[in-house]
Every structure is written in C-alpha cells, then in structure tokens.
N, C-alpha and C positions, 0 to 999 in steps of 0.2 A: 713412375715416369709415364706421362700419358700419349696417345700417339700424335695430339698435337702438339708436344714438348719436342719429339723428332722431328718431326716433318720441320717445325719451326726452326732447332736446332740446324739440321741439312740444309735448308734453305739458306741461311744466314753463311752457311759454311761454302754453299755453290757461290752465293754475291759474294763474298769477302775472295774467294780462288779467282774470280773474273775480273774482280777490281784489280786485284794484286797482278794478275798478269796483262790486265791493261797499256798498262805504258809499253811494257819489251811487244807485244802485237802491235800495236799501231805504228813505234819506231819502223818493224819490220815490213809492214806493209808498205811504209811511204818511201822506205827506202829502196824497197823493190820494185816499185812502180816507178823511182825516178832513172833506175837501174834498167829497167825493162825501156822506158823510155830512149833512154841514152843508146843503150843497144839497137833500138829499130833505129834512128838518128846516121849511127855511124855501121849500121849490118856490120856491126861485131857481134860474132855469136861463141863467144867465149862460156862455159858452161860455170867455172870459175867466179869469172868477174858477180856473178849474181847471191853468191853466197857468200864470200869473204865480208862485202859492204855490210850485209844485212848482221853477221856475227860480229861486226866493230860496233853496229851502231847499237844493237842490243846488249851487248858489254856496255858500252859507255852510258845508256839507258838505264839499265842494272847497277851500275854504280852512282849514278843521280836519283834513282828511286829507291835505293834499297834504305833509305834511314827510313821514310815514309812506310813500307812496308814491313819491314818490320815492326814500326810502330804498331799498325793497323793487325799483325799477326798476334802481337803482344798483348795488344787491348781484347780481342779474342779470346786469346789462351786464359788473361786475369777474368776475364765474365764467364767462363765456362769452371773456373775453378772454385768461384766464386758460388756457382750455380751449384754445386754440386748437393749439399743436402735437398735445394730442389726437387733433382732429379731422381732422387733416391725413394723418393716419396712414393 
C-alpha cells in the first residue's frame, strides 16, 4: 500500500463524512437562524426554544436522508472491500 493509496483513501473518507452530514448541518443552521430570527422579533429569549426546533428538524432530516446515506456509506464500504488485494500489495 503506497502513501498515495492513504492519503487518497483518507481523503475520499473526509468527502464521503461531509457529504453525509451535509443535509443534518444545513437543516440545523437554517433552522437556527430562523429561530434566532423569531426570537430577536418577539425578545423571547427562551434558551429552550433554540434547541428543541433544531433536534425536530435534524430528526426528520435524518429520516429523509438516511436511505441516501446509507447508500453512499455502502457503495464505500463495497470499493474498499473490493480494494482490498490492492492494498495489500
């Protein structure tokens, strides 16, 4: 296994960790901001209300993306399995 076989490996594995949690960050962010919003609107400063939304919406995120991610983990795990006399090398 050569050290551009890692490097390339690792790499592949950081993109494929940041796709994957792409969708649950972004539900979070926009939920927060519209939450952040809402609160300067009506000076509720409930510490609460900022967290509950963002853990509904990144549940119900997680259950809309998780057939897709796990696809994407699967196809992964089959190329690396696949890979394997490769690496060995």
């Amino acid at each position: 296994m050569t050290q551009d076989m890692v490097v390339g490996l690792a790499r592949t594995a950081v993109e494929l960790t940041l796709l994957i949690s792409l969708p649950m960050l972004g539900l979070g962010l926009v939920v927060g901001l519209l939450v952040s919003i809402f609160q300067a609107v009506t000076q509720i400063q409930e510490m609460t209300l900022t967290f509950v939304p963002k853990i509904i919406a990144v549940l119900i995120g997680l259950l809309l993306a998780f057939p897709w991610m796990m696809n994407k983990m699967v196809d992964f795990t089959k190329d690396i399995i696949l890979n394997i006399p490769q690496f060995i090398k």
